[in-house]
DSSP file (Angstrom, degrees, kcal/mol; ACC not computed):
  #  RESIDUE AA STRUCTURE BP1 BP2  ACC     N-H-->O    O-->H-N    N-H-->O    O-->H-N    TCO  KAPPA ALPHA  PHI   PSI    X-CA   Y-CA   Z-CA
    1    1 A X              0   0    0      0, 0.0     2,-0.3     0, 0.0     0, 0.0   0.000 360.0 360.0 360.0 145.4    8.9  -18.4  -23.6
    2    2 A X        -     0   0    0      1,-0.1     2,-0.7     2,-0.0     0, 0.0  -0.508 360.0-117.9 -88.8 150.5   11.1  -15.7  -22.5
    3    3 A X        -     0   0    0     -2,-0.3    -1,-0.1     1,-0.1    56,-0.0  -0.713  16.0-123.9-119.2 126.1   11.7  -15.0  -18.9
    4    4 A X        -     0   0    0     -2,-0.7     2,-0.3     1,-0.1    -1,-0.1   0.012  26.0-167.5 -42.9 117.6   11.1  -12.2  -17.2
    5    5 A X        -     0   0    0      0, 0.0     2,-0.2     0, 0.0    -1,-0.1  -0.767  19.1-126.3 -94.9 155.9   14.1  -10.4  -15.3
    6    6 A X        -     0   0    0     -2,-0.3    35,-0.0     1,-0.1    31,-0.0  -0.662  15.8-116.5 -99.6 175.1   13.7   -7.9  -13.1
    7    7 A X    >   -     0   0    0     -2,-0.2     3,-0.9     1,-0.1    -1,-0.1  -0.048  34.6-111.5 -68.3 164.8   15.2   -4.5  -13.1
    8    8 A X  T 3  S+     0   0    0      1,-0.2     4,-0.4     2,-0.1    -1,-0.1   0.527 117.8  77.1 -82.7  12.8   18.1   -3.8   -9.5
    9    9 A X  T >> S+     0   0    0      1,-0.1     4,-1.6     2,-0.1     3,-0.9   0.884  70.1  88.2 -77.2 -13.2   14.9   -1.2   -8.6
   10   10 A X  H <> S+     0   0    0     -3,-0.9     4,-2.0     1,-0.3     5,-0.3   0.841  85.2  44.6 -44.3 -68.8   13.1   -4.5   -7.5
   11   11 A X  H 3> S+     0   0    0      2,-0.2     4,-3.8     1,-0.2    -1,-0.3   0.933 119.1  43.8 -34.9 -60.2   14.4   -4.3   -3.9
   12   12 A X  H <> S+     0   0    0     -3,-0.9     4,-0.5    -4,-0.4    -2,-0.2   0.965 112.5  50.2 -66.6 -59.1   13.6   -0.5   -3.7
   13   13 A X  H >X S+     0   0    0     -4,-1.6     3,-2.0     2,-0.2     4,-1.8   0.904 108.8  54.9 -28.9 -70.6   10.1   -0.9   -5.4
   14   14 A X  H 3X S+     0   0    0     -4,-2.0     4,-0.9     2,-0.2     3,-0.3   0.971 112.1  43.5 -28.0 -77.3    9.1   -3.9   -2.9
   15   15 A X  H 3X S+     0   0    0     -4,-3.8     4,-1.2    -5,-0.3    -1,-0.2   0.645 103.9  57.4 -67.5   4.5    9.8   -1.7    0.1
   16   16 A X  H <X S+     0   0    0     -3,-2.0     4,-1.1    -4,-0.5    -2,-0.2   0.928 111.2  49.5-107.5 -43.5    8.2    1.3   -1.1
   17   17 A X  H >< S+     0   0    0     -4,-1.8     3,-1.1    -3,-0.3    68,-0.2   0.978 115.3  45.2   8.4-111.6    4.8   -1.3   -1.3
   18   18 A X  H 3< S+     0   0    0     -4,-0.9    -1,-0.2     1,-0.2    -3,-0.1   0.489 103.7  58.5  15.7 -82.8    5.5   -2.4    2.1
   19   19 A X  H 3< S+     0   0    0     -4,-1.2     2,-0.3    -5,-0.2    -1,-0.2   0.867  96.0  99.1 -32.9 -72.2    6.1    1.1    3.8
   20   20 A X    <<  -     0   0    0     -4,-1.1     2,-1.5    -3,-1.1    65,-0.2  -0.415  57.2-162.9 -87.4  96.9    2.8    2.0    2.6
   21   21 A X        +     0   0    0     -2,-0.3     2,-0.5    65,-0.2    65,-0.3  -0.397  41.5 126.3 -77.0  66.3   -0.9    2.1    4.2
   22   22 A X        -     0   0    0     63,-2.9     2,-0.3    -2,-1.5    -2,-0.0  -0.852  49.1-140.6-130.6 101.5   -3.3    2.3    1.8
   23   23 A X        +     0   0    0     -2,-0.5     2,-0.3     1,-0.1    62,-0.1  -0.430  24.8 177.9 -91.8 146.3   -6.3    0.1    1.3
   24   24 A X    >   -     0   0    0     -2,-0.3     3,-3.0    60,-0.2     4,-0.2  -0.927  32.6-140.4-150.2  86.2   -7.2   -0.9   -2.4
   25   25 A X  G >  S+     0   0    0     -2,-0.3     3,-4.7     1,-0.3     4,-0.3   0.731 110.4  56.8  -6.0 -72.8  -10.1   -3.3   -3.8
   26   26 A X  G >> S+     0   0    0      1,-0.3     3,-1.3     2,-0.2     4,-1.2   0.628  89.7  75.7 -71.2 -30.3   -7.5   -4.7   -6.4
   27   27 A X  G <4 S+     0   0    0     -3,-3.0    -1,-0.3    57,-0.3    -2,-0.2   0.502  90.9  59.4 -37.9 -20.8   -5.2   -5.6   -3.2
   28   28 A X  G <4 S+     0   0    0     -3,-4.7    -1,-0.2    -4,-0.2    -2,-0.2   0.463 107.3  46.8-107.6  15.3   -7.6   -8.7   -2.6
   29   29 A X  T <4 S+     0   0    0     -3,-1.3     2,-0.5     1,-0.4    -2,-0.2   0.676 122.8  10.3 -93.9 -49.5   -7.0   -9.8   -5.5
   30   30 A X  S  < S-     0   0    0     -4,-1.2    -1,-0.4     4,-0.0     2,-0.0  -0.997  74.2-133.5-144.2 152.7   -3.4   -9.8   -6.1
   31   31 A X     >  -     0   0    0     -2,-0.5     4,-2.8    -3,-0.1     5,-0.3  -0.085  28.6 -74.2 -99.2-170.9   -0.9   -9.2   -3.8
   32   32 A X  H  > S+     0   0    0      1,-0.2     4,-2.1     2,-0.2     5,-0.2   0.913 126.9  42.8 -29.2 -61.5    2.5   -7.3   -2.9
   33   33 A X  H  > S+     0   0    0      1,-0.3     4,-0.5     2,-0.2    -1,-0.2   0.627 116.3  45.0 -92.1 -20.3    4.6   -9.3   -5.0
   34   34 A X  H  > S+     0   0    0      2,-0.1     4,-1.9     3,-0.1    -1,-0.3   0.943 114.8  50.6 -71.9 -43.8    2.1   -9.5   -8.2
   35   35 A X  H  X S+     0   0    0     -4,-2.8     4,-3.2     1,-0.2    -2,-0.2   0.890 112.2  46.5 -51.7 -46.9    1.4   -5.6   -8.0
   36   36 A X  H  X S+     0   0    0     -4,-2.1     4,-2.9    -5,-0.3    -1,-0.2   0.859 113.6  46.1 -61.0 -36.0    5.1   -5.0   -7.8
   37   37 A X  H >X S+     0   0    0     -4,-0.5     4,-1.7    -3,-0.2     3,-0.8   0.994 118.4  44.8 -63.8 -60.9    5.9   -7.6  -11.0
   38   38 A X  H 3X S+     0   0    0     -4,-1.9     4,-3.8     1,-0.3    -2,-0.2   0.878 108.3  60.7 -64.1 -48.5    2.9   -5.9  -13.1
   39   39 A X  H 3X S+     0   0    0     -4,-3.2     4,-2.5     2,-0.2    -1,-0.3   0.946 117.2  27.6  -8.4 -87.2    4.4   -2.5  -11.8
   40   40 A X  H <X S+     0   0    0     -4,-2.9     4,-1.1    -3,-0.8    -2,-0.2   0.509 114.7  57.5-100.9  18.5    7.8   -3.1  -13.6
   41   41 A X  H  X S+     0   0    0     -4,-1.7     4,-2.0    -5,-0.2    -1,-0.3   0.733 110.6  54.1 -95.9 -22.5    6.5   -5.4  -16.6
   42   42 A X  H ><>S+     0   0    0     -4,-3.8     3,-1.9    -5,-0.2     5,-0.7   0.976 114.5  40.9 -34.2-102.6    4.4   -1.8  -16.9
   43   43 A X  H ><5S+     0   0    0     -4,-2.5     3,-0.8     1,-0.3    -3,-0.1   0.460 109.9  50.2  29.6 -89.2    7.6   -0.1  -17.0
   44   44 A X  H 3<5S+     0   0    0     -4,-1.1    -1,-0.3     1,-0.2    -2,-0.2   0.800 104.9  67.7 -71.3 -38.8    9.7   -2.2  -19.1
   45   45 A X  T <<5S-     0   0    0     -4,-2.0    -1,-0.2    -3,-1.9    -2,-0.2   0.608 119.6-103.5 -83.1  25.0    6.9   -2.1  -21.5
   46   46 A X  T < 5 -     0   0    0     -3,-0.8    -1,-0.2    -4,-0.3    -3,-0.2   0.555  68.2 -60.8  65.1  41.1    7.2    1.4  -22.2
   47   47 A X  S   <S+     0   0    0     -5,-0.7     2,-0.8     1,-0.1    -4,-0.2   0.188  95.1 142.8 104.6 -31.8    4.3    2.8  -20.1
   48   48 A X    >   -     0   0    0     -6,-0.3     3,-1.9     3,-0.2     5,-0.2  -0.683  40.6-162.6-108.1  94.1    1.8    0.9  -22.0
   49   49 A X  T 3> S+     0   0    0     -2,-0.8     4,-2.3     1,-0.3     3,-0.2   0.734  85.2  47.0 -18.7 -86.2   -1.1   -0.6  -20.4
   50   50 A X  T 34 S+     0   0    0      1,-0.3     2,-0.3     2,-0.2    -1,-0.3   0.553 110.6  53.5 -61.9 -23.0   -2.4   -3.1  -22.9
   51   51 A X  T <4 S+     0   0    0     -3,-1.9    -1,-0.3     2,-0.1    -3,-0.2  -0.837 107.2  54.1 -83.0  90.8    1.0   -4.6  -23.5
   52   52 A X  T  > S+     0   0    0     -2,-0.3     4,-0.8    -3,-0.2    -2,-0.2  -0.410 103.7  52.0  22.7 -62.9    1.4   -5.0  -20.0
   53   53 A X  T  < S+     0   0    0     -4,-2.3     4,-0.4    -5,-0.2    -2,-0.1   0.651 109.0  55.2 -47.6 -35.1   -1.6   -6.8  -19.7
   54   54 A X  T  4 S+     0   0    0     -4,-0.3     4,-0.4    -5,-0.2     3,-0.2   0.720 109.4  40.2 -64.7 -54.5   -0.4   -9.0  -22.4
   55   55 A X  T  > S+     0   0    0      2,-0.2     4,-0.8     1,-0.2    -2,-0.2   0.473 102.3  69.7 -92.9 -11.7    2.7  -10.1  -21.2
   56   56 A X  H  X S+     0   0    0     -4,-0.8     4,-7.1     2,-0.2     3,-0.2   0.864  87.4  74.0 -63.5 -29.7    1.4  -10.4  -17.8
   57   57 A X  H  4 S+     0   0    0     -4,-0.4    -2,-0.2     1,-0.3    -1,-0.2   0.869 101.7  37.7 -38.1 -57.0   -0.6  -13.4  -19.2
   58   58 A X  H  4 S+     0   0    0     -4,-0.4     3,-0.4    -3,-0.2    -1,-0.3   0.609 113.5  56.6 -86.8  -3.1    2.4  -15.4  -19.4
   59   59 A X  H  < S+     0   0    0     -4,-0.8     2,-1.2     1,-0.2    -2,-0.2   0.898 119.9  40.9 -74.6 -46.2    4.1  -13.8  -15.4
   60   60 A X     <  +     0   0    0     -4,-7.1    -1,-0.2     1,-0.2    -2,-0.1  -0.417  67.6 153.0-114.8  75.7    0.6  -15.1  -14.0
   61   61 A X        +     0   0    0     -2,-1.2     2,-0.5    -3,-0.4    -1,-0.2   0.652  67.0  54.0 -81.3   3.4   -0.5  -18.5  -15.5
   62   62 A X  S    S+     0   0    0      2,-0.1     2,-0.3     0, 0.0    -1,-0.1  -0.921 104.3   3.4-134.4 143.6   -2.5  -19.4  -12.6
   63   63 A X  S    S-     0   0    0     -2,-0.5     2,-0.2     2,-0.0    -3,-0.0  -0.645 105.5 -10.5 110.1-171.9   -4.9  -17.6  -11.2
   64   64 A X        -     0   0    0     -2,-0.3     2,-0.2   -35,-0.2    -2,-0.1  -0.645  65.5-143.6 -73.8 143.3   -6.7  -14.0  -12.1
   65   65 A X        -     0   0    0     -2,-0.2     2,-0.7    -4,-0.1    -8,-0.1  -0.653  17.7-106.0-110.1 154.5   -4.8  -12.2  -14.7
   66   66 A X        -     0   0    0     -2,-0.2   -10,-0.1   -14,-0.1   -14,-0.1  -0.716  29.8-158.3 -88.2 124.3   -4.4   -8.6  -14.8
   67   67 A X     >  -     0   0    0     -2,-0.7     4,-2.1     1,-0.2     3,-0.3  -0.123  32.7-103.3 -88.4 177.6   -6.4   -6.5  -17.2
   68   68 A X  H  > S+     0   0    0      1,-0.2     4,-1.1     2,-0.2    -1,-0.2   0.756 119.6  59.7 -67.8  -3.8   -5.4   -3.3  -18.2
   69   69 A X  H  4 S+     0   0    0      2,-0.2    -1,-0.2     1,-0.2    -2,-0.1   0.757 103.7  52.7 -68.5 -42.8   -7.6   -1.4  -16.4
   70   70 A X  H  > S+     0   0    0     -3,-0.3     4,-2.1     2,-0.2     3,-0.3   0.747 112.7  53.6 -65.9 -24.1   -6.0   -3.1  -12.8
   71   71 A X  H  X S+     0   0    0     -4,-2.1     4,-0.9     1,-0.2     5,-0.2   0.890 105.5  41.2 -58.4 -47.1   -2.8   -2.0  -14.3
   72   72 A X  H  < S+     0   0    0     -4,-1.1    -1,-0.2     1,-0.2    -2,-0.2   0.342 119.0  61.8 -94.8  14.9   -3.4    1.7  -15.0
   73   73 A X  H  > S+     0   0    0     -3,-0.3     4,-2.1     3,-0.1     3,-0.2   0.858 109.8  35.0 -25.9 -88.1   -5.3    1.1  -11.2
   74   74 A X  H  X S+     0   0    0     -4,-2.1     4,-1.2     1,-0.3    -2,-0.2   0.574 116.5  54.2 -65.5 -14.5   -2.4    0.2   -9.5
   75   75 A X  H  X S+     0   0    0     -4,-0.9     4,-1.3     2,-0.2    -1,-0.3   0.789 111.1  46.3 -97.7 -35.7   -0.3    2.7  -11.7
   76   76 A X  H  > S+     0   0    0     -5,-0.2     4,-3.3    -3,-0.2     5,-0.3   0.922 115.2  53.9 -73.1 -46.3   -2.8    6.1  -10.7
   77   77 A X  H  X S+     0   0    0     -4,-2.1     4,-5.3     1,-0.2     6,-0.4   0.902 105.5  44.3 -55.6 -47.8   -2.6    4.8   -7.2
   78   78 A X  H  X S+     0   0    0     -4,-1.2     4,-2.3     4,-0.2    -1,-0.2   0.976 117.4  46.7 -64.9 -48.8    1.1    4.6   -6.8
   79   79 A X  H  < S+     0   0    0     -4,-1.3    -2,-0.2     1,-0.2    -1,-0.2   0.903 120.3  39.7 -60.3 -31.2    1.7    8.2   -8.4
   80   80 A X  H  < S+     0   0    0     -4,-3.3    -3,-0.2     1,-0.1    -2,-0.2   0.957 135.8  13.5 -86.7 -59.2   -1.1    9.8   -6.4
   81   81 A X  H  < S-     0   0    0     -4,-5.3    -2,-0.2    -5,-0.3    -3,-0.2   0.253  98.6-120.9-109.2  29.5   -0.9    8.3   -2.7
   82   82 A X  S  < S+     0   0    0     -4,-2.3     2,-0.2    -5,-0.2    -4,-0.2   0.551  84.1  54.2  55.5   3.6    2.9    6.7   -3.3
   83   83 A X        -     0   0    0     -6,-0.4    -2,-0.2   -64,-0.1   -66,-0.1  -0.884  53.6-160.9-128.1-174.3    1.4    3.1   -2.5
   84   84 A X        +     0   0    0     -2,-0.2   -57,-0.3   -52,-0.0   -60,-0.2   0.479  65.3  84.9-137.6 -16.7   -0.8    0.8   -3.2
   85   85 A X        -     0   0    0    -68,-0.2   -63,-2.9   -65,-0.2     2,-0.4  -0.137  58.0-144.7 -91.0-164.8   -0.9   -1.7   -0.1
   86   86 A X        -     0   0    0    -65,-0.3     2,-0.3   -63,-0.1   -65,-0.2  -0.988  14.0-170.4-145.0 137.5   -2.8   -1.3    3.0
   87   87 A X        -     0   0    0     -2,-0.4   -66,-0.1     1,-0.1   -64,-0.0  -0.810  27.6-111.4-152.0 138.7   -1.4   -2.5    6.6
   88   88 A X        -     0   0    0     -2,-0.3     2,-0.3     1,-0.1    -1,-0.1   0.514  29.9-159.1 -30.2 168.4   -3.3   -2.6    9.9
   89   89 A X        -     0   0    0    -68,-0.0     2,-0.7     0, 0.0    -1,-0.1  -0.934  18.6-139.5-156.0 156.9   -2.4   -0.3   12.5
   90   90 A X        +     0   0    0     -2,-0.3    -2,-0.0     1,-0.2     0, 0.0  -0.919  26.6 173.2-135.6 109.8   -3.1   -0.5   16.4
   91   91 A X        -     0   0    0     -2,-0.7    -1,-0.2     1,-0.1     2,-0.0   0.716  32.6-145.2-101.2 -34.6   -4.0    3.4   17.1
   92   92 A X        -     0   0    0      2,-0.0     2,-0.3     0, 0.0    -1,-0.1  -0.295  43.6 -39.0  67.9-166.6   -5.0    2.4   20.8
   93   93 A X        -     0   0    0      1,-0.0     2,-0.1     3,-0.0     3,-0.0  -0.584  62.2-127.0 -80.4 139.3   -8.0    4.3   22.7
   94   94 A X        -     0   0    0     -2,-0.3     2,-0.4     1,-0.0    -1,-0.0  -0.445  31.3-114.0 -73.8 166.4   -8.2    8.4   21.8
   95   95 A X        -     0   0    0     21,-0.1     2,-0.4    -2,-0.1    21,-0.1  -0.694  27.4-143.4-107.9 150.7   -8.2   10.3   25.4
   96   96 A X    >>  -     0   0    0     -2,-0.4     3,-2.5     1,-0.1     4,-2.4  -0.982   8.3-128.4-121.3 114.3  -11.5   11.8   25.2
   97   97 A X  H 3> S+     0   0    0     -2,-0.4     4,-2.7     1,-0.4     5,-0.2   0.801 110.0  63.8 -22.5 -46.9  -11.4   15.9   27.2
   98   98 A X  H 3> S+     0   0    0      1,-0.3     4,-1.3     2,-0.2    -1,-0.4   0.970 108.6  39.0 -77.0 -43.1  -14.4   14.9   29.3
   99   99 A X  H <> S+     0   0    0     -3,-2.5     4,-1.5     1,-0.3    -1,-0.3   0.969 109.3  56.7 -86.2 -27.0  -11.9   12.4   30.8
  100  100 A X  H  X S+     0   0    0     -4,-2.4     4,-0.6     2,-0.2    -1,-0.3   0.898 108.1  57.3 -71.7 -38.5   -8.7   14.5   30.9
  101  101 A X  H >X S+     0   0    0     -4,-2.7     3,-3.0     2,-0.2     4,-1.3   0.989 101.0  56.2 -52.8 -73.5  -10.8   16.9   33.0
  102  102 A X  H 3X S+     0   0    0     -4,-1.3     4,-1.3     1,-0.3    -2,-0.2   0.517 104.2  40.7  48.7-115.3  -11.5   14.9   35.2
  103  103 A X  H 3X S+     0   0    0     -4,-1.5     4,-0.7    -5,-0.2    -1,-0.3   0.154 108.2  63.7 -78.5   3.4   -9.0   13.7   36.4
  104  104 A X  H X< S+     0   0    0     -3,-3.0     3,-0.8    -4,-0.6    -2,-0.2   0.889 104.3  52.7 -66.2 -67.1   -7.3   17.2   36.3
  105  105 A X  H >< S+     0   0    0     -4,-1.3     3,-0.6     1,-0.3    -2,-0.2   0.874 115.6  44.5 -37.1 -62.3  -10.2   18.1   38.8
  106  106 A X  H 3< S+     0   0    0     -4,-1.3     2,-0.3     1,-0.3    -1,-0.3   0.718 124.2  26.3 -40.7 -43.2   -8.9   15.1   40.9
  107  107 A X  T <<  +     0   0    0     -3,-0.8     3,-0.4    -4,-0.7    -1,-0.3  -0.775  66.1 178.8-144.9  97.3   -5.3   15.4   40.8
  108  108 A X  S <  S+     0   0    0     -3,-0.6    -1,-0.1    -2,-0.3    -2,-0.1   0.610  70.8  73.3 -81.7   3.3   -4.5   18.9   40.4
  109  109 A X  S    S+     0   0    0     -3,-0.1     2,-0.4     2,-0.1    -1,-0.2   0.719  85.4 100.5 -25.3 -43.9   -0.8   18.5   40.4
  110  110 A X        -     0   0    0     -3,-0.4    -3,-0.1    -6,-0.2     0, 0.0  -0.488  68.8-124.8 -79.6 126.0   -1.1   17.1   37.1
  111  111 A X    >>  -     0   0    0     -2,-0.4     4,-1.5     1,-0.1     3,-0.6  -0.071  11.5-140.9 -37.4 122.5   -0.5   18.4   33.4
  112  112 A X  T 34 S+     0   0    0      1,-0.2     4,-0.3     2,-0.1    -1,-0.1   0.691 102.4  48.4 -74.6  15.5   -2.7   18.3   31.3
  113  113 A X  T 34 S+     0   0    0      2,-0.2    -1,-0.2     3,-0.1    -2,-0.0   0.558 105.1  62.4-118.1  -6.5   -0.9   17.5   28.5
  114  114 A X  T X> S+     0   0    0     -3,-0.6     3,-4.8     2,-0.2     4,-1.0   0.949 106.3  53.7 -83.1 -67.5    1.0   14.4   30.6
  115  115 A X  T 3< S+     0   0    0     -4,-1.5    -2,-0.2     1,-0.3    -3,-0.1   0.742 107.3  47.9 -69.6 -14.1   -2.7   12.8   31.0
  116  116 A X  T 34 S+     0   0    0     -5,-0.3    -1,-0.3    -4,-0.3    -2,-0.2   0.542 108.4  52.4 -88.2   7.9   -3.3   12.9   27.7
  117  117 A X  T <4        0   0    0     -3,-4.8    -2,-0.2     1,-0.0    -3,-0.1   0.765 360.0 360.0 -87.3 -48.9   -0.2   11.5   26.9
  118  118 A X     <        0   0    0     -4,-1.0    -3,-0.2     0, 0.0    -2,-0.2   0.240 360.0 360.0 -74.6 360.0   -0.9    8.8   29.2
């Protein structure tokens, strides 16, 4: 069998994955580094779903394969929100008005726009 190389977008592809916060059914399935392969075995095959799928057969011999339908998935996704992965983020507590009054009432020295900053 012949073996796949990748293209030098590999690097660029991967980080643009990465970068991205976007949560995706198909994500718990296959991961970064399969999305990315299927991505530029997509690509290389000129666009075309069902050879894609086909030649993925032999990138992923163990495990769930992708059909074409997870391809042209992952392929709507990227063009529309620009990635396809999802990663957490730590938003903290929102300042709620009732409480930024408040403590305005209390200490009227203070901005309001510093205690909602803090």
């Amino acid at each position: 069998m012949e073996r796949h190389t990748c293209s030098p977008d590999t690097a660029t592809i991967k980080r643009i994955f990465l970068s991205c916060t976007l949560k995706v059914r198909v994500m718990t399935k296959f991961g970064t580094t399969e999305c990315c392969k299927m991505l530029l075995i997509y690509g290389e095959c000129g666009r075309k779903a069902k050879s894609s799928a086909r030649l993925c057969l032999g990138h992923f011999p163990e495990g769930r394969h992708p059909t074409r339908q997870t391809i042209l998935k992952i392929v709507k996704l990227l063009m529309e929100m620009g990635c396809v992965t999802s990663r957490p983020r730590n938003l903290g507590r929102r300042v709620q008005p009732e409480d930024v009054l408040a403590y305005s009432l209390v200490h009227p020295q203070s901005s309001t726009k510093m205690i909602s900053e803090n």
